[in-house]
MARBA-3410 file (N, C-alpha, C, O; in Angstrom, 1 decimal):
260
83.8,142.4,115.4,82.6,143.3,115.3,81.8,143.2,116.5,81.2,142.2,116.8 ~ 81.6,144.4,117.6,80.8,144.7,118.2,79.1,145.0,118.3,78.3,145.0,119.2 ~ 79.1,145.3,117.2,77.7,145.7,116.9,77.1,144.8,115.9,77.7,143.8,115.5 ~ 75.6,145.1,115.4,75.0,145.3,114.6,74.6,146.8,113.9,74.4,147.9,114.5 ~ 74.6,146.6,112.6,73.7,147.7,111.9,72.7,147.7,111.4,72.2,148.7,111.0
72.4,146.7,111.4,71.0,146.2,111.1,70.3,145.3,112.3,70.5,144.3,112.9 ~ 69.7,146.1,112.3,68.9,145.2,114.1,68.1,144.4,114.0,67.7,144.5,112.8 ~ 67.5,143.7,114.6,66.1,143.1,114.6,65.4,143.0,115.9,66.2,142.8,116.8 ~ 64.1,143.1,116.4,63.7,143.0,117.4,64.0,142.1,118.1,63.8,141.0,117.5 ~ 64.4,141.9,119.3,64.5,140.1,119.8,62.6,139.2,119.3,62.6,138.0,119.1
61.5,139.9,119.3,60.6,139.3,119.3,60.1,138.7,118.1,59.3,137.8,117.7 ~ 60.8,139.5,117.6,61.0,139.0,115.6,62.1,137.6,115.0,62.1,137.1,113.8 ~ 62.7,137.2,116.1,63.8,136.2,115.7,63.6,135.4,116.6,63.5,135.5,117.8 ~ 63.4,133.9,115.5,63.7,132.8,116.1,64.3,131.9,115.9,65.1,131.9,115.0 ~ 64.2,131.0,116.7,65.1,129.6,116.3,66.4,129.7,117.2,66.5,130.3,118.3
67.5,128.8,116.6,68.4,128.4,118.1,69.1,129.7,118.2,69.0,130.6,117.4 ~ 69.6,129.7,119.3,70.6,131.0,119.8,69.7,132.4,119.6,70.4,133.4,119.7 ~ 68.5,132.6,119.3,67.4,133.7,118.7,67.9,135.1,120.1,68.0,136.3,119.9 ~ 68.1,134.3,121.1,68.6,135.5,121.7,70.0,136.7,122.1,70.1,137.7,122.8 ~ 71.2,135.8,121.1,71.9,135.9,120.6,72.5,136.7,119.4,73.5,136.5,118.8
71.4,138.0,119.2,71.6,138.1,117.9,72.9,138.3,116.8,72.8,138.1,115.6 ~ 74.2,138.8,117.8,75.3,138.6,117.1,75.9,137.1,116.6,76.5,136.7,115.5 ~ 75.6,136.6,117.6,75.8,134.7,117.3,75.1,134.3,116.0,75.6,133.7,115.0 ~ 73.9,134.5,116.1,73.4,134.2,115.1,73.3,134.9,114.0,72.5,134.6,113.2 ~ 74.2,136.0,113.6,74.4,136.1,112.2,75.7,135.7,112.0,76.2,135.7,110.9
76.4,135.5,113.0,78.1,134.8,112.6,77.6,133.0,111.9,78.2,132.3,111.1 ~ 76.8,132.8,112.6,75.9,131.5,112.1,75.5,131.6,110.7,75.8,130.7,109.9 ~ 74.8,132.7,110.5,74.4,132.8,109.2,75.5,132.9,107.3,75.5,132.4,106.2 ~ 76.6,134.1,108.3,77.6,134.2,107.7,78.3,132.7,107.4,78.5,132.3,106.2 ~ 78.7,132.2,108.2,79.2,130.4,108.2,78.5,129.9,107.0,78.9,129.5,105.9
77.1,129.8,107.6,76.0,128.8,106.5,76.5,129.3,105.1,77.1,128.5,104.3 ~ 76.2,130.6,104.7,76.4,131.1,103.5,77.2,131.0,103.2,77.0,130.9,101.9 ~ 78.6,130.8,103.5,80.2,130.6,103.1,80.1,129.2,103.2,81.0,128.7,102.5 ~ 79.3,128.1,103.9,79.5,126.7,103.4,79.1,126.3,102.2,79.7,125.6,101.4 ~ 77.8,126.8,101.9,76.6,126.8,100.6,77.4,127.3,99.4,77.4,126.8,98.3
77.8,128.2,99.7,78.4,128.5,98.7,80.0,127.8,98.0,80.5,127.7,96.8 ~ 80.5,127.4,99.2,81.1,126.2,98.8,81.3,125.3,98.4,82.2,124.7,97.8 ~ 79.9,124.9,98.7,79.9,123.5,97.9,79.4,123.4,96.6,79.2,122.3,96.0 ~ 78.9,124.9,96.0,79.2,124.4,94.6,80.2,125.5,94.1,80.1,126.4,93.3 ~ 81.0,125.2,94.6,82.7,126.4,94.3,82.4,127.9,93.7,82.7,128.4,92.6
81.9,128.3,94.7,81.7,129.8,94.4,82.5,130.6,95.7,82.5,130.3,96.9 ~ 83.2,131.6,95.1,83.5,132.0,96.4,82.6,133.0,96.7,83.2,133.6,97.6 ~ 81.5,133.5,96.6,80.3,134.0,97.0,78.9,134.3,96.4,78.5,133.6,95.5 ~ 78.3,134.8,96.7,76.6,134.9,95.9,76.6,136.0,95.1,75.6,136.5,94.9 ~ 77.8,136.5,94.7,77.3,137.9,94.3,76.6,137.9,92.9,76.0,139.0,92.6
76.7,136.6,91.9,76.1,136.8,90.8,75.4,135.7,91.0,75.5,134.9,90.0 ~ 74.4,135.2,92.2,73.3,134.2,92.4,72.1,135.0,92.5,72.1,136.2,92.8 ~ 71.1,134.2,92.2,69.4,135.0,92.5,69.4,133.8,93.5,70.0,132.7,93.2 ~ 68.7,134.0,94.8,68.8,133.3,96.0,67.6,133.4,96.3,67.4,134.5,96.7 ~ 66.5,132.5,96.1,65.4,132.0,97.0,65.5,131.6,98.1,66.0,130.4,98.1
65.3,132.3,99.5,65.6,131.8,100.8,63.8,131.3,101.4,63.1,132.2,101.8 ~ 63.4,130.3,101.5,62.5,129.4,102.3,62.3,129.6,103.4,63.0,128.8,104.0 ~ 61.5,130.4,104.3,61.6,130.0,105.9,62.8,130.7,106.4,63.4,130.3,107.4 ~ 63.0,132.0,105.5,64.1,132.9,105.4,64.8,133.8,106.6,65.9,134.4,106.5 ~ 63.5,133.7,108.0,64.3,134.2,109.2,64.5,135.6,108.6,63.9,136.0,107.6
65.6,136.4,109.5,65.9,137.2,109.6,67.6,137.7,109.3,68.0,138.8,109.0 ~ 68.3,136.2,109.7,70.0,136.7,110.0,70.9,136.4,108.6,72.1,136.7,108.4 ~ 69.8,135.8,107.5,70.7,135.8,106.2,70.7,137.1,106.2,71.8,137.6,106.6 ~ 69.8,137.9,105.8,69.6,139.5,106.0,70.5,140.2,106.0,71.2,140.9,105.3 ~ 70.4,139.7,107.7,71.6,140.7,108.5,73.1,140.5,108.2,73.9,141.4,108.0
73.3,139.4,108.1,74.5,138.8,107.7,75.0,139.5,106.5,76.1,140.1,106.5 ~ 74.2,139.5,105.4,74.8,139.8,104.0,74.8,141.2,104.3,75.9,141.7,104.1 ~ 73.7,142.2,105.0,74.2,143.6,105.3,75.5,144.4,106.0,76.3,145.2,105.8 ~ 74.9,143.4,106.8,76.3,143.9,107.9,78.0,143.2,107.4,79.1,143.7,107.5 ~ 77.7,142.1,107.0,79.2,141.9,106.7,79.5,142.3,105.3,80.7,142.2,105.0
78.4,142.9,104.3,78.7,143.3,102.9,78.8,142.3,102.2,79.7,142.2,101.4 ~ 77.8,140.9,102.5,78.5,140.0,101.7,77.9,140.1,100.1,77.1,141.1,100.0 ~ 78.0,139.4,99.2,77.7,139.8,97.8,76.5,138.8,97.6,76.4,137.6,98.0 ~ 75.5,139.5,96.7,74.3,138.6,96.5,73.8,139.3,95.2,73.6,140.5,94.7 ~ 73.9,138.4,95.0,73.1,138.7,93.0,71.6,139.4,93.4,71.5,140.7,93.4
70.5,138.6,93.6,69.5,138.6,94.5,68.8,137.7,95.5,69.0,136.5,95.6 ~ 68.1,138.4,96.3,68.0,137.9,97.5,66.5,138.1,97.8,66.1,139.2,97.9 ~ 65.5,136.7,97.8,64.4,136.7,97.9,63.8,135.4,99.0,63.8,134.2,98.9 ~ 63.3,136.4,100.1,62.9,135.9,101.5,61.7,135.7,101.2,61.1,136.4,100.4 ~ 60.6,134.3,101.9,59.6,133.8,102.0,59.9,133.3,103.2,60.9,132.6,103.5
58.9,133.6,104.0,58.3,132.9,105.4,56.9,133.4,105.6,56.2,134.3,105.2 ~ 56.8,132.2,106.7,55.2,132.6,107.4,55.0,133.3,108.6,54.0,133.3,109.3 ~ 56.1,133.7,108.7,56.1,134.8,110.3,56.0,136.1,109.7,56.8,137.0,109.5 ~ 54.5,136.3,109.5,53.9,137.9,109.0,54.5,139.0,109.6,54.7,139.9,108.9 ~ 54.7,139.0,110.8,54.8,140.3,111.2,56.5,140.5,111.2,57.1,141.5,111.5
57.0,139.4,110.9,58.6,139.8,110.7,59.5,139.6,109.3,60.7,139.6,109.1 ~ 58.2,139.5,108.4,57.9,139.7,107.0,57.8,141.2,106.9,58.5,141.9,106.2 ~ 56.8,141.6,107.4,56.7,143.2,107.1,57.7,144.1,107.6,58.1,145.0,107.0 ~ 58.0,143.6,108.9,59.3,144.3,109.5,60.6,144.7,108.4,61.3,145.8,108.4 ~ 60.8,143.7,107.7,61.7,143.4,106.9,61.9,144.5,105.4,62.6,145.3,104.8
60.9,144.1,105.3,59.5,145.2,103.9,60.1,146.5,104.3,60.7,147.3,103.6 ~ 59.7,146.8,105.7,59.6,148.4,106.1,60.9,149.0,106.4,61.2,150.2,106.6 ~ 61.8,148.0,106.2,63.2,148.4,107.1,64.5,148.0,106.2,65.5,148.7,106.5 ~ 64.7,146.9,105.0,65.6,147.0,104.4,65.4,147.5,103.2,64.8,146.9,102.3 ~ 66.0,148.7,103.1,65.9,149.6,102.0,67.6,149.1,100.7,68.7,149.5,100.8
67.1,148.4,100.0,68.3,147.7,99.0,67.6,147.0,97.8,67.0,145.9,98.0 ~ 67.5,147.6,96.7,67.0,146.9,95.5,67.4,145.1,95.0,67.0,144.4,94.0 ~ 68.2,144.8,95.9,68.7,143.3,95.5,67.9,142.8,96.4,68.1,141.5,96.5 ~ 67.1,143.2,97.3,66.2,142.6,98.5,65.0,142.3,98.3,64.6,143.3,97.7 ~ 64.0,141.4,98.4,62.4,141.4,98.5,62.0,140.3,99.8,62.6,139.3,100.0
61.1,140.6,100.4,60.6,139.9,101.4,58.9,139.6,100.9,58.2,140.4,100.4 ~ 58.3,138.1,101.4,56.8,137.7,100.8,56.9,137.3,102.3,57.8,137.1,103.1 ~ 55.1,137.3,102.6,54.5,136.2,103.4,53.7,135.0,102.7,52.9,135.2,101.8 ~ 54.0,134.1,103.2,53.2,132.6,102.9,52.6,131.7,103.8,53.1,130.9,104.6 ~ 51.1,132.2,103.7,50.7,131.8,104.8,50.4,130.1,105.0,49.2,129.7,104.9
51.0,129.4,105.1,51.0,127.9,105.1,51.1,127.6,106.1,51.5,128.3,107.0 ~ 50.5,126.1,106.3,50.1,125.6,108.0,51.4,124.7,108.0,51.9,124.0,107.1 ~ 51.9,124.9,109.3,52.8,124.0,110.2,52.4,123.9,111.3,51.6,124.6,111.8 ~ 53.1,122.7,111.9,52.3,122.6,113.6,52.9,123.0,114.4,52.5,123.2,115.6 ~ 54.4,123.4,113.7,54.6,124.0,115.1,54.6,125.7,114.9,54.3,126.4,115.9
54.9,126.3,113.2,55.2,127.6,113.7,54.2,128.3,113.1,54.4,129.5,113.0 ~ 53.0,127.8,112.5,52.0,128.8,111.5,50.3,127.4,111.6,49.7,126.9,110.6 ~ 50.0,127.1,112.8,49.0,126.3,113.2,47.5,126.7,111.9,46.9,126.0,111.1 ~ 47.4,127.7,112.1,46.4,128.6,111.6,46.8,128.8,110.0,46.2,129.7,109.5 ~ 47.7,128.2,109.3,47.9,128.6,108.3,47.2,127.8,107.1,46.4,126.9,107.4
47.4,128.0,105.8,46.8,126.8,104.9,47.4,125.6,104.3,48.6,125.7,104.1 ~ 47.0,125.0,104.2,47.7,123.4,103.9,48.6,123.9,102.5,48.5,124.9,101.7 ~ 49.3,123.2,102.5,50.7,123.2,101.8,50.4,122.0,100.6,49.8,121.0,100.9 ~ 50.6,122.2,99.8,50.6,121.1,98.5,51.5,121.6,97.4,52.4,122.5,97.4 ~ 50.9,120.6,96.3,52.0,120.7,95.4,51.9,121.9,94.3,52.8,122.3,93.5
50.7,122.3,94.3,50.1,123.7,94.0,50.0,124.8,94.5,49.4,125.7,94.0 ~ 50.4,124.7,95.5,50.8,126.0,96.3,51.3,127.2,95.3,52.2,126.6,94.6 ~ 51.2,128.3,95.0,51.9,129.1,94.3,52.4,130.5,95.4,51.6,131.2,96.1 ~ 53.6,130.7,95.4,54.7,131.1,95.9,54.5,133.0,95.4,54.6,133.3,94.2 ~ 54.3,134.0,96.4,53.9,135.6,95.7,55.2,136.3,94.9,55.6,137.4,95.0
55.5,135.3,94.2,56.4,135.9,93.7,56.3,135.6,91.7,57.1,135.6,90.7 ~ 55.1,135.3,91.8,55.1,135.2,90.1,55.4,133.8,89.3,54.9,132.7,89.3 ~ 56.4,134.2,88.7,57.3,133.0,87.6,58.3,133.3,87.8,59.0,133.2,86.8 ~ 59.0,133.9,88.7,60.1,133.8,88.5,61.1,132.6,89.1,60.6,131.9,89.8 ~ 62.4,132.4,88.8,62.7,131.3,88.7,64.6,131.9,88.9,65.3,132.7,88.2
64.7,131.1,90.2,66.3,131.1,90.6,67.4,130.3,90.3,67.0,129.2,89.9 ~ 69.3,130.7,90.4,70.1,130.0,90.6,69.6,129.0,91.7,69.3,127.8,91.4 ~ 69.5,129.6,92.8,69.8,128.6,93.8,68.5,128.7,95.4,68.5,129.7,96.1 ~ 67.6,127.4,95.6,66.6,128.0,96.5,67.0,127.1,97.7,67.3,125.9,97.5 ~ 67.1,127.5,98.7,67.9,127.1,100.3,66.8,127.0,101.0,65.8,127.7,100.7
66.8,126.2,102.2,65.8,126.1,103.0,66.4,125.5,104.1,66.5,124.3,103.9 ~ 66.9,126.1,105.4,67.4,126.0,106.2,66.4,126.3,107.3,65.7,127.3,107.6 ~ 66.6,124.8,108.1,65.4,124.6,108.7,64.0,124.4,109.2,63.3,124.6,110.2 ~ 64.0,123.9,107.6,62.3,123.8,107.0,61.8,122.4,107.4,61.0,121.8,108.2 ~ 62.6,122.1,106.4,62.0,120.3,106.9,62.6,119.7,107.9,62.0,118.6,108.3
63.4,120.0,108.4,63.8,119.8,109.9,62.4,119.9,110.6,62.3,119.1,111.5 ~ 61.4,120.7,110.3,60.3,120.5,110.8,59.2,120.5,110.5,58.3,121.3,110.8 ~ 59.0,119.2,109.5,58.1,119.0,108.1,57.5,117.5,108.1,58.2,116.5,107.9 ~ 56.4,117.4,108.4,56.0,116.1,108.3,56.2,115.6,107.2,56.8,116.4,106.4 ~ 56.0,114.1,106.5,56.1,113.3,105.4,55.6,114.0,104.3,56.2,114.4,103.4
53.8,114.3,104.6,53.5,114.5,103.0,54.0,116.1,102.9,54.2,116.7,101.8 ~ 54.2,116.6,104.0,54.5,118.3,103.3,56.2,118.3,102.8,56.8,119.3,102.3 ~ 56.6,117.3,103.1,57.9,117.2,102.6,57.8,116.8,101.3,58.6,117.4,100.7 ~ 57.4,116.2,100.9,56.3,115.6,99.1,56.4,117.3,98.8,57.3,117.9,98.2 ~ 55.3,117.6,99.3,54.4,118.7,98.9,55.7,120.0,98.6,55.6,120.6,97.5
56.6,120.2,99.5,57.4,121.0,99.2,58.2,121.3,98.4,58.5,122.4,97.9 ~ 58.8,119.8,98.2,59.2,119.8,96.8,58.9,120.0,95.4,59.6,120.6,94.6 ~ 57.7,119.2,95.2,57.3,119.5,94.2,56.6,120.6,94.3,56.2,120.7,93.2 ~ 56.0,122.0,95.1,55.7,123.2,95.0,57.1,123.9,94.5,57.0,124.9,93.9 ~ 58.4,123.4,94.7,59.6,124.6,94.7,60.1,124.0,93.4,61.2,124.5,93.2
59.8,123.2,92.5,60.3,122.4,91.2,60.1,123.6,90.6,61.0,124.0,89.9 ~ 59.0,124.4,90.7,58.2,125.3,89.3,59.4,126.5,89.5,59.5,127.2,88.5 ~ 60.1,126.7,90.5,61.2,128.3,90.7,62.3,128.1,90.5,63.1,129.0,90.6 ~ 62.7,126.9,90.2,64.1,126.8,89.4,64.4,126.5,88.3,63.8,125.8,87.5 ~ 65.7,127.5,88.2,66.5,127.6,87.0,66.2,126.2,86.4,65.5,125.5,87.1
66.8,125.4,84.9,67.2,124.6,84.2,68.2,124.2,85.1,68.2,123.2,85.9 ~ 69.1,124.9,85.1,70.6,124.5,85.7,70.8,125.0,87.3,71.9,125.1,87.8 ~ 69.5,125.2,87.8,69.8,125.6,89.4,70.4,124.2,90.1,71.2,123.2,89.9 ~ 69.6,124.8,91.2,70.3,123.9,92.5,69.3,124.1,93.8,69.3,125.2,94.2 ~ 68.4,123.2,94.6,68.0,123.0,95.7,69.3,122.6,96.8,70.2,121.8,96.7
68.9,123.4,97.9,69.6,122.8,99.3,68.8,123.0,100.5,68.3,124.1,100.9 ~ 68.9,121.8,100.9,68.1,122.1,102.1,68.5,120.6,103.6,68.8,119.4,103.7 ~ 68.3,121.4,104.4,68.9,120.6,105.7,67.8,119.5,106.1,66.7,119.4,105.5 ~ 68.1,118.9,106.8,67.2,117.6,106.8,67.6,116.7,108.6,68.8,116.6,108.9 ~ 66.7,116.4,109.4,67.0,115.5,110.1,67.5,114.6,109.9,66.5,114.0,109.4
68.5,113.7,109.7,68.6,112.3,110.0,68.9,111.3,110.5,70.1,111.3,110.6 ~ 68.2,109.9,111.1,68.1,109.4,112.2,69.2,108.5,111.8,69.1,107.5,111.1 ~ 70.3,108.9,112.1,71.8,108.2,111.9,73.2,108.8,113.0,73.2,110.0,113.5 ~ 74.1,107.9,113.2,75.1,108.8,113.9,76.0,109.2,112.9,75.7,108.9,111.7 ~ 77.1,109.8,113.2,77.8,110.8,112.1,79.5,110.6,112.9,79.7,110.6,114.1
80.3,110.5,112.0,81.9,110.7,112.2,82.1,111.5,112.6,83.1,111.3,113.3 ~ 81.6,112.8,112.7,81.9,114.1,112.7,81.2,114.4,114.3,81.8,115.2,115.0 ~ 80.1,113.9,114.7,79.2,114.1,115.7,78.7,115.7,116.2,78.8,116.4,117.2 ~ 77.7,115.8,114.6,77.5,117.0,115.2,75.9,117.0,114.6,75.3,118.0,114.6 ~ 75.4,115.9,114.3,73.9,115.7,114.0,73.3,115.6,115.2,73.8,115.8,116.3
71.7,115.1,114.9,71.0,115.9,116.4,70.7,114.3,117.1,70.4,114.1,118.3 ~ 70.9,113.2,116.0,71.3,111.4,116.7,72.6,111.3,117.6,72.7,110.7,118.7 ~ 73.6,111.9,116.9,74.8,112.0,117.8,74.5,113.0,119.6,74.7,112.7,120.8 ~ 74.1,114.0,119.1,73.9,114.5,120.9,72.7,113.2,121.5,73.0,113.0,122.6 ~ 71.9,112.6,121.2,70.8,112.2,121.8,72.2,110.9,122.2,72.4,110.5,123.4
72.8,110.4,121.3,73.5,109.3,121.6,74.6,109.4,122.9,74.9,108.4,123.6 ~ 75.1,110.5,123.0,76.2,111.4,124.0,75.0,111.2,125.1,75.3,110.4,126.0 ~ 73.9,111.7,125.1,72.9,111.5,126.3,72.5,110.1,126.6,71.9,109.9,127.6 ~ 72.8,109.1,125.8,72.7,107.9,126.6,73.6,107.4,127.0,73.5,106.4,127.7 ~ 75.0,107.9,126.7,76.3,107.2,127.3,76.6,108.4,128.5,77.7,108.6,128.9
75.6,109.1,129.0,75.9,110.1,129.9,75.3,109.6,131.4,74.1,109.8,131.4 ~ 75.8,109.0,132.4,75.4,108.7,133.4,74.6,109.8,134.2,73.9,109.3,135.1 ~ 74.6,111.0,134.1,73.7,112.0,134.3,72.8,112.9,133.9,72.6,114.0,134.4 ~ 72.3,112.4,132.8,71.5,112.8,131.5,70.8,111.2,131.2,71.5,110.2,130.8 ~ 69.5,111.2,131.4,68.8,110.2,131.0,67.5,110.7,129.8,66.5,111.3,129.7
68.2,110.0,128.9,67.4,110.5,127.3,65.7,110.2,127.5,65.2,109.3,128.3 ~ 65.1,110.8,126.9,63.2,110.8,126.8,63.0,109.0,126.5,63.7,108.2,125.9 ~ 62.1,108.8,127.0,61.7,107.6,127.2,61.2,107.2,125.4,61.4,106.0,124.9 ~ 60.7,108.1,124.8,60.4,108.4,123.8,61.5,107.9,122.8,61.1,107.1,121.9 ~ 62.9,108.3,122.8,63.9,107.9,122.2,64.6,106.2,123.0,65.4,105.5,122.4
64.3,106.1,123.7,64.6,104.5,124.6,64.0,103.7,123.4,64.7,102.9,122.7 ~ 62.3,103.8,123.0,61.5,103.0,122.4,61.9,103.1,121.1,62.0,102.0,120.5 ~ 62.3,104.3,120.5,62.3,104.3,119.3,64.0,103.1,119.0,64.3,102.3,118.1 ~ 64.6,103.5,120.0,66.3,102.9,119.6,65.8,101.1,119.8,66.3,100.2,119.1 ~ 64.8,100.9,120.8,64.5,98.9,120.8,64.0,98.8,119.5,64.2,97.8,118.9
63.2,99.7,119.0,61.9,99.4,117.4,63.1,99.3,116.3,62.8,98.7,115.3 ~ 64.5,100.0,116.3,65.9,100.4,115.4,66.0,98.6,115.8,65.5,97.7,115.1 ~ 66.7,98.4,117.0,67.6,97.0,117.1,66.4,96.0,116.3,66.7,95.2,115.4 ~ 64.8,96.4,117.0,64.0,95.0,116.0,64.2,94.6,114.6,64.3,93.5,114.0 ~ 64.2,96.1,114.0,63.7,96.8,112.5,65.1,96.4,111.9,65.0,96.0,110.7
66.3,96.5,112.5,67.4,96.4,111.8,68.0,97.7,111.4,69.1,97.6,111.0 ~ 67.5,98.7,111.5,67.3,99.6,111.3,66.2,101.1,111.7,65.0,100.9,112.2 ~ 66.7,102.3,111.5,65.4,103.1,112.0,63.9,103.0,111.5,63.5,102.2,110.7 ~ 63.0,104.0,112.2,61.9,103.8,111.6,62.1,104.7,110.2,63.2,105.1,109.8 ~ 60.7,104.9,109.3,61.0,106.1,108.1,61.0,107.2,108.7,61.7,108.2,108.2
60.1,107.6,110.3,60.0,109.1,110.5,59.4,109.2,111.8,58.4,108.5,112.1 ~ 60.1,110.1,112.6,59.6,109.9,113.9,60.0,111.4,114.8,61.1,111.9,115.0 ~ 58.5,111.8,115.2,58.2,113.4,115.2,59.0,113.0,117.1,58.6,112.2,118.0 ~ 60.0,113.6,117.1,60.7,112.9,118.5,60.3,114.0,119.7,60.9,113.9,120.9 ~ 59.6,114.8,119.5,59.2,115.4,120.9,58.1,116.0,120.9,57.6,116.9,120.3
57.8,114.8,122.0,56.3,114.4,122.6,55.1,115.8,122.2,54.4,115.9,121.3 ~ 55.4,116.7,123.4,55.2,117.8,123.5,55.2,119.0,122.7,54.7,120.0,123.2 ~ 55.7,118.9,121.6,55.9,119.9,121.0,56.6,119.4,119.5,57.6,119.3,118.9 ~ 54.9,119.1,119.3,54.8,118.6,117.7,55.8,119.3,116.8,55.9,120.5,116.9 ~ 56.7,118.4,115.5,57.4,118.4,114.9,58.3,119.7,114.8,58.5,120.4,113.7
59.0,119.9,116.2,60.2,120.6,116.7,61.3,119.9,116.1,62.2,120.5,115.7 ~ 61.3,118.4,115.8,62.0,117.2,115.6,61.7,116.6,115.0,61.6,115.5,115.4 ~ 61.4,116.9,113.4,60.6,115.9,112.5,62.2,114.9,111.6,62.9,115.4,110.7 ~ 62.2,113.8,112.1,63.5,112.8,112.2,62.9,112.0,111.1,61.8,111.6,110.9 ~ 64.3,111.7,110.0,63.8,111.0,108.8,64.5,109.7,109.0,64.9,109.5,110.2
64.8,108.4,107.9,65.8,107.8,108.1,66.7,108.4,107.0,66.6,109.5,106.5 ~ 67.2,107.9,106.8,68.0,108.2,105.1,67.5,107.7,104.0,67.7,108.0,102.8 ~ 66.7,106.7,104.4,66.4,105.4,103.3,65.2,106.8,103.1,65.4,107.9,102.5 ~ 64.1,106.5,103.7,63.3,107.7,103.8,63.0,109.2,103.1,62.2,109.8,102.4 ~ 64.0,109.4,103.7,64.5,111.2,103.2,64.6,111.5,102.0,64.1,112.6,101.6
65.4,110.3,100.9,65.7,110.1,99.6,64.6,109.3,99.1,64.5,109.0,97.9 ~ 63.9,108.9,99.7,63.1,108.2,99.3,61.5,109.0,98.6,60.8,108.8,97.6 ~ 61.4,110.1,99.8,60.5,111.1,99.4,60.9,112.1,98.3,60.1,113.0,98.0 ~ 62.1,112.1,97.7,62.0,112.8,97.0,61.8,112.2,95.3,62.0,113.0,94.4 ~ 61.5,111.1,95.0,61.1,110.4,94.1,59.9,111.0,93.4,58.8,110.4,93.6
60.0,111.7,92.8,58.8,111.7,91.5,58.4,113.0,92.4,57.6,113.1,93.3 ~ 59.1,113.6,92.1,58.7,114.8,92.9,59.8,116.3,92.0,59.8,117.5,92.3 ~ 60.4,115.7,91.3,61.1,116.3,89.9,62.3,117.0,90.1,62.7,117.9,89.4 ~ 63.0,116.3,91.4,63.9,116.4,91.8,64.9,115.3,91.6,64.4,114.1,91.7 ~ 66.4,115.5,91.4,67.5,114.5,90.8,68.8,114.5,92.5,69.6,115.3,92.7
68.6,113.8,93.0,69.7,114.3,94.5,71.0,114.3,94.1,71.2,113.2,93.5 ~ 71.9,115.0,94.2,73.5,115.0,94.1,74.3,114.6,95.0,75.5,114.2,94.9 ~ 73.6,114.7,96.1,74.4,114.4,97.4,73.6,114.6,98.9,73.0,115.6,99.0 ~ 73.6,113.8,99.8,73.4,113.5,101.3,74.3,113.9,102.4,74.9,113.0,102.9 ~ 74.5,115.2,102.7,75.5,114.9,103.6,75.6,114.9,104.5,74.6,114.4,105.1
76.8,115.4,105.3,76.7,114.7,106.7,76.5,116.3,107.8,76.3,117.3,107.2 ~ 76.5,116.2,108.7,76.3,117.6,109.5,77.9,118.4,109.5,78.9,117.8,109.2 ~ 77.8,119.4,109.9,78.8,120.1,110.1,78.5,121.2,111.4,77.4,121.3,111.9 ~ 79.3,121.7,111.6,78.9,122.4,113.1,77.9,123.4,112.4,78.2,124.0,111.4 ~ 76.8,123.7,113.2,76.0,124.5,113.3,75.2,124.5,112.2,74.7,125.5,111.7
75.1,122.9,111.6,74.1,122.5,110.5,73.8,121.1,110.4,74.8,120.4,110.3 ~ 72.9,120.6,110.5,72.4,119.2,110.8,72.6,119.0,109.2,73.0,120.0,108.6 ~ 72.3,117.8,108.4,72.4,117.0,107.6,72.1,117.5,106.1,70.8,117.6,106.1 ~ 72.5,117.9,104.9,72.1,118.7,104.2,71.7,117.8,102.6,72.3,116.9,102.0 ~ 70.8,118.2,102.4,70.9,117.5,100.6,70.7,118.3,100.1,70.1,119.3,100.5
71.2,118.0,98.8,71.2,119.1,97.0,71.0,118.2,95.8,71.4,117.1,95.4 ~ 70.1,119.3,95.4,69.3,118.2,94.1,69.4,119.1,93.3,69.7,120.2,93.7 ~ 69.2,119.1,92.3,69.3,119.2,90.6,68.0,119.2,90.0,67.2,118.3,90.2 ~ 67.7,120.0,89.5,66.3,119.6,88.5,66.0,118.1,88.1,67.1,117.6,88.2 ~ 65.3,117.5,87.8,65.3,116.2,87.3,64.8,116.5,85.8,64.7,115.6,84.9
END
């Protein structure tokens, strides 16, 4: 496929490859064909899909490639590519919200996040709510807070998935510990001084720290858990974990939980 049929502005898309926009819905397409794999579906066509921090290329993806979606309900805090979306995908299995919630790195100005947060979409309540690349950039308590805000929108029998940093290397080497690790065994690539300290505080500790916002400059671009950590915050938070897993290309570390 050469084109798009559904476009998006370059100014409206972000995140990795954002300038890429065919890349990044072949990315999106992937994601959705792994997710859906792993709880043996061969597609979404009879899912209700809460998408978190929803971007733009699930969208495009399910449009342009025709993929099947029961329904499909986008929340983010990027207003004006919230409305964009509103004004431009005309499909009754579609809805787009804005939520205006504070992050540091992509909604400064926004409102604090807790466990009462309520979500513009009512009571309603999905198969399955995804959040792909949320807490990847989520401090400690908003990662609390997130969870138990998204407990109230699922099904009895749903399912949460959501990607997660974690400060571990991987078999597979495609988490974001493994490239930092490739940059210390690289004689011309000298890793952030910032990750030097954190790997002496691992040999003291025996282990990683619980959480560690790894670039300096540009608050929680890199919000890094341990594992012990990661599962640890999700305790009493009314979620049941099924599984931790490990990265796969063009997806850092994922968990899925169950209602509790």
């Amino acid at each position: 496929m050469t084109g798009l049929a559904f476009k998006v502005p370059r100014n409206l898309r972000r995140g990795y490859r954002a300038d890429d926009e065919q890349f990044s819905v072949e990315i999106a397409v992937d994601l959705i064909a792994h997710m859906s794999q792993h709880f043996g579906l061969a597609d979404l066509g009879a899912t209700k899909l809460l998408d978190i921090g929803c971007g733009c290329k699930f969208t495009q993806a399910i449009l342009d490639r025709n993929l099947p979606i029961g329904q499909y309900v986008g929340i983010d805090v990027y207003a004006e590519m919230i409305e964009f979306l509103q004004s431009n995908v005309d499909d009754p299995r579609f809805s787009f919200h804005h939520l205006n919630t504070h992050n540091e790195m992509y909604n400064n100005d926004g409102e604090p996040l807790t466990a009462e947060t309520k979500l513009p979409i009512g009571e309603d309540k999905f198969d399955l709510i995804c959040l792909f690349s949320v807490f990847t950039h989520l401090a400690p308590h908003d990662y609390v807070a997130m969870l138990k805000m998204l407990r109230a929108y699922v099904k009895p029998d749903g399912r949460l998935f959501y990607t997660v940093f974690v400060n571990e290397e991987t078999s597979g080497g495609h988490g974001y510990i493994d490239f930092y690790a490739r940059r210390l065994k690289s004689a011309d690539i000298i890793a952030s001084e910032k990750y030097r300290q954190h790997l002496i505080n691992a040999l003291k500790n025996k282990g990683p720290p619980d959480f560690v916002d790894m670039v300096a400059d540009q608050p929680l671009k890199v919000a890094m858990y341990s594992r012990a950590h990661a599962l640890r915050l999700l305790e009493n938070t009314g979620w049941e974990v099924e599984s931790l897993n490990d990265p796969v290309e063009e997806m850092q570390h994922y968990i899925v939980c169950r209602p509790a």
